[in-house]
N, C-alpha and C positions, 0 to 999 in steps of 0.2 A: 522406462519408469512411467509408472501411472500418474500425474499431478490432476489432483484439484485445486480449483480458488472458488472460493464461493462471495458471497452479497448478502446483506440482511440490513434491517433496519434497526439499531441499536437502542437504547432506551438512555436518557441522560442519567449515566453514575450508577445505574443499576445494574452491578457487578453480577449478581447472581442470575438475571433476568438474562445478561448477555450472553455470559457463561451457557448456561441454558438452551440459547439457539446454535452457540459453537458445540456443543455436545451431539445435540441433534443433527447438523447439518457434517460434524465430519462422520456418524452413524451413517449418513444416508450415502457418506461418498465412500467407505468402509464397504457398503452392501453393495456397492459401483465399481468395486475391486480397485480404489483408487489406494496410492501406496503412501501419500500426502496431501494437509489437507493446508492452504495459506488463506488469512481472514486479514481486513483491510484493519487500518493503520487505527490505533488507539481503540480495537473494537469490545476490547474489555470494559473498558469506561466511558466511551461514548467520546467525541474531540470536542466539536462547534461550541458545546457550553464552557469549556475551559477559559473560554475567553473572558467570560464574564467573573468568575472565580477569582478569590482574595488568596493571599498565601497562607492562610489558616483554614482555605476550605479546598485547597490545591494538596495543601501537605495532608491533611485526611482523606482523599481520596488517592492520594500515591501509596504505594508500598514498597518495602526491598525486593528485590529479584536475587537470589532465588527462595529469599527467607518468606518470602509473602503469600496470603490464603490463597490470592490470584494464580501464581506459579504452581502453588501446592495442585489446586484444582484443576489447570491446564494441562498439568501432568496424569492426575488420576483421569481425565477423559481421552488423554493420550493412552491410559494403559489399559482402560477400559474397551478400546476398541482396535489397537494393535498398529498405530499410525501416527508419525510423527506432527507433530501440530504448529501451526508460526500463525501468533497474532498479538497483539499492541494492548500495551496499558499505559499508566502514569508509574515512573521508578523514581523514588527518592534513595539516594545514597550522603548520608552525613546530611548537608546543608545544602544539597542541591537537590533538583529534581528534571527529569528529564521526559520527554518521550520517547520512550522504550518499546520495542520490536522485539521476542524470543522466539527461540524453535527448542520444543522441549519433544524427546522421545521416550513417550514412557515417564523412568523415574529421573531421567536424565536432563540438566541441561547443555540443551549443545550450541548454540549460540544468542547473545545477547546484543542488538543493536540500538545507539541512539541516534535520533536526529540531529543532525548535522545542521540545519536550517531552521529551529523550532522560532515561530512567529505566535500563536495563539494566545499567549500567553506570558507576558515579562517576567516570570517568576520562575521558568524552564530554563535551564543551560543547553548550550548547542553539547552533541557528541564530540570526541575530540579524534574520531579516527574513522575508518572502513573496518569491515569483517570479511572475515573471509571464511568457509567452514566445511566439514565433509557431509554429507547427510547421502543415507543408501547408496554410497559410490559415487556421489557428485558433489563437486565442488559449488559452494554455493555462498551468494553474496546478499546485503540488502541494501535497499536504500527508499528511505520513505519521503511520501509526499511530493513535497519542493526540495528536496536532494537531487530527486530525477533530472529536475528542470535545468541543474547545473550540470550541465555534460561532462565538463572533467571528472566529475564522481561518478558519473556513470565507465566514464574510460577509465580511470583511476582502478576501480573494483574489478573491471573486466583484464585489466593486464597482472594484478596480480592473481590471477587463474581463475576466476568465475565463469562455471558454464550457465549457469541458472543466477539471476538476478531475481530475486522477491521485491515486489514493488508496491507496498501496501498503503492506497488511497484514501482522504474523504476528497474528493474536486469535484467538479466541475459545476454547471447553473449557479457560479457568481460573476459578478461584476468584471469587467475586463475592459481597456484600452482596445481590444480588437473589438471590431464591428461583429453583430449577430451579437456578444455574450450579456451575461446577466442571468434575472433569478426566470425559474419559471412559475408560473402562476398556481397559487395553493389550487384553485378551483379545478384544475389539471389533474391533479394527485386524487382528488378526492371523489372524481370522475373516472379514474382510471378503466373503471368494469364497465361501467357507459359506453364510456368514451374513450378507450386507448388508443387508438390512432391519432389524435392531438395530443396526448403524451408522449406517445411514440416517436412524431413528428419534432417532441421539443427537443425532447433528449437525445433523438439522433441529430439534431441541427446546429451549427457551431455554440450553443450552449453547453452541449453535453460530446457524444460519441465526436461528431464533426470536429472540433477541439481537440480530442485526443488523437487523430489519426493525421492531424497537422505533426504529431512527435511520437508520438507513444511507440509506434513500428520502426521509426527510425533510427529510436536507440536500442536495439535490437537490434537491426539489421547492420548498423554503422559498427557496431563492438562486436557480433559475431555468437550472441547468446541469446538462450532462453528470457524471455521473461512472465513474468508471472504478476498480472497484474492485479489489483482488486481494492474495494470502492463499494460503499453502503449504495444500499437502496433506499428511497423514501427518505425519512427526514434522520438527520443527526444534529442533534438542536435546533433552532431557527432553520436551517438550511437544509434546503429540497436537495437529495443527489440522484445522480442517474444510473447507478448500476455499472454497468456492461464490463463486468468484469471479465478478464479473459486470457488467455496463452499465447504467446507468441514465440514463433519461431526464430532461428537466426536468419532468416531471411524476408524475417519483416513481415511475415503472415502470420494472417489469427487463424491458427488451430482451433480453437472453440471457445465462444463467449455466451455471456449468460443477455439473453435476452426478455427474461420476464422482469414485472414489475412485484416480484417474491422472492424472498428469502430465497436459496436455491446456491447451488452448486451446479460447476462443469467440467469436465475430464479430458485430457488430453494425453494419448502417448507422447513423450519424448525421446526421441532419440540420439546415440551422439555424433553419431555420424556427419548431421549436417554441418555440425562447427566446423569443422576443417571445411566444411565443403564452401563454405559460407563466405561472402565476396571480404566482410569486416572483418574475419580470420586473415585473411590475405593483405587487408589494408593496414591491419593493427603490426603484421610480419615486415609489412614495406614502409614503414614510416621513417623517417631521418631527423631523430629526434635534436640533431645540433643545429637544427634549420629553427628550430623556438625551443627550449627547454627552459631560456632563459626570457623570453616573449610570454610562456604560458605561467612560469613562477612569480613573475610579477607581482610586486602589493597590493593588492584592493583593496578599499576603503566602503565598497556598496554594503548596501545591508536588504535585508529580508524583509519584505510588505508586499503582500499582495495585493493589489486595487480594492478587492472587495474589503476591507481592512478601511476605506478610506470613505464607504458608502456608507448610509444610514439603515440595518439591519433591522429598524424597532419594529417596524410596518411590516414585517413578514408574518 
């Protein structure tokens, strides 16, 4: 199978402007003979500003799934161009609201995921499960954002039969406990045609890419699957992001990532062969689950804040 994942720079809340570059960008990966196309997390509506949002301007920008213009319209650019589509809005159901993941084929919904971790925003409910789902003969899972960051949902989704993990981003250039992280400098972005090489330089540096290769392969390589990662370019509210969107193997390599600072798509064959071949296949086969089942079930009482959450964002 052909995947794509592509990057772009979103517009806050402007549904149709977004819409607009997912139309165009899965066209161009259509014309790429790609078979699917995955867009980063909340790319419908834009994330970073949700923060700021009251519950009367949250509940207006959410809609039902699959009742809503968004879904309607994810679906006509799915059938317009002959290729299943997965990418993020705001979903209100009754009195909740979440961050909501879909993959629609066509006129079809075929899978609906929410965040399990939602921080952005006090006004979102966490999801209350994993997904699991078939899409062109693959077994296929999601898990957004800081879902990833908790391993057991990454194992979790891989033992009940995921070969393909979709893993749709806004991270990286904030704030962190680890040395190197933090914002990168607007003057950077805005330089970029000048000057990309000091962009380039920030975003691959543990602000950006350097950050993700501390984990991003390894849960892939550790569960024995695909993943399919992706993550805006340029700004999503206040917050500069870095791209590099990209595929990874089960063996912890990147098959192909997007290295411009544009809008853009990148294609990977997948094949299934490597899973079985794949050492996390083997480790997931040998594990002796009565040595902790009751270690890993444990209570936990922690909760969801990312550092950047605790910085002062006004000065960006």
């Amino acid at each position: 199978m052909n995947l794509a994942v592509a990057q772009f720079q979103p517009k806050d809340g402007d549904k149709t402007y977004n819409l607009s570059v997912i139309d165009e960008l899965t066209g161009r990966a259509k014309a790429q003979k790609a078979n699917l196309i995955s867009f980063h997390e909340m790319s419908i509506t834009a994330y970073t500003h949700t923060k700021d949002l009251d519950l009367y301007a949250l509940k207006a920008l959410a809609e039902e799934v699959p009742a809503g213009s968004s879904t309607k319209k994810l679906m006509q650019i799915s059938s317009k161009h002959g290729i299943p589509i997965l990418a993020g809005l705001v979903e209100i159901e009754g009195d909740k609201i979440y961050n909501t993941y879909i993959c629609v084929d066509q006129n079809r919904l075929v899978a609906k995921y929410r965040k399990l971790h939602p921080f952005i925003n006090t006004h979102m409910s966490p999801g209350a499960g994993y997904v699991l789902f078939d899409l062109l003969g693959w077994k296929c899972g999601i898990l957004i954002c800081y879902d990833n960051n908790v391993i057991e949902n990454v194992r979790a989704t891989a033992l009940l039969g995921a070969e393909i993990i979709f893993a749709p981003h806004v991270t990286g250039c904030t704030p962190s406990a680890m040395p190197g992280r933090g914002y990168v400098e607007d003057s950077k972005w805005q330089n970029r045609k000048e000057d990309p090489v000091s962009l380039r330089m920030e975003f691959d540096g543990p602000k950006g890419r350097g950050w993700l290769m501390k984990w991003l392969p390894a849960r892939a390589y550790d569960n024995g699957v695909y993943y399919a990662f992706t993550n805006p370019i340029g700004y999503d509210g206040e917050h500069l992001k870095c791209g590099n969107s990209m595929i990874i193997d089960p063996y912890g390599e990147i098959l192909s990532e997007i290295r411009s600072f544009d809008d853009d798509i990148t294609i990977a064959k997948i094949v299934k062969d490597k899973i079985q071949l794949s050492g996390g296949y083997r480790y997931r086969k040998a594990r002796r689950t009565a040595l902790y089942k009751d270690i890993i079930g444990q209570e936990n009482l922690g909760t969801t804040k990312p550092q950047w959450l605790n910085s002062d964002c006004s000065s960006l």
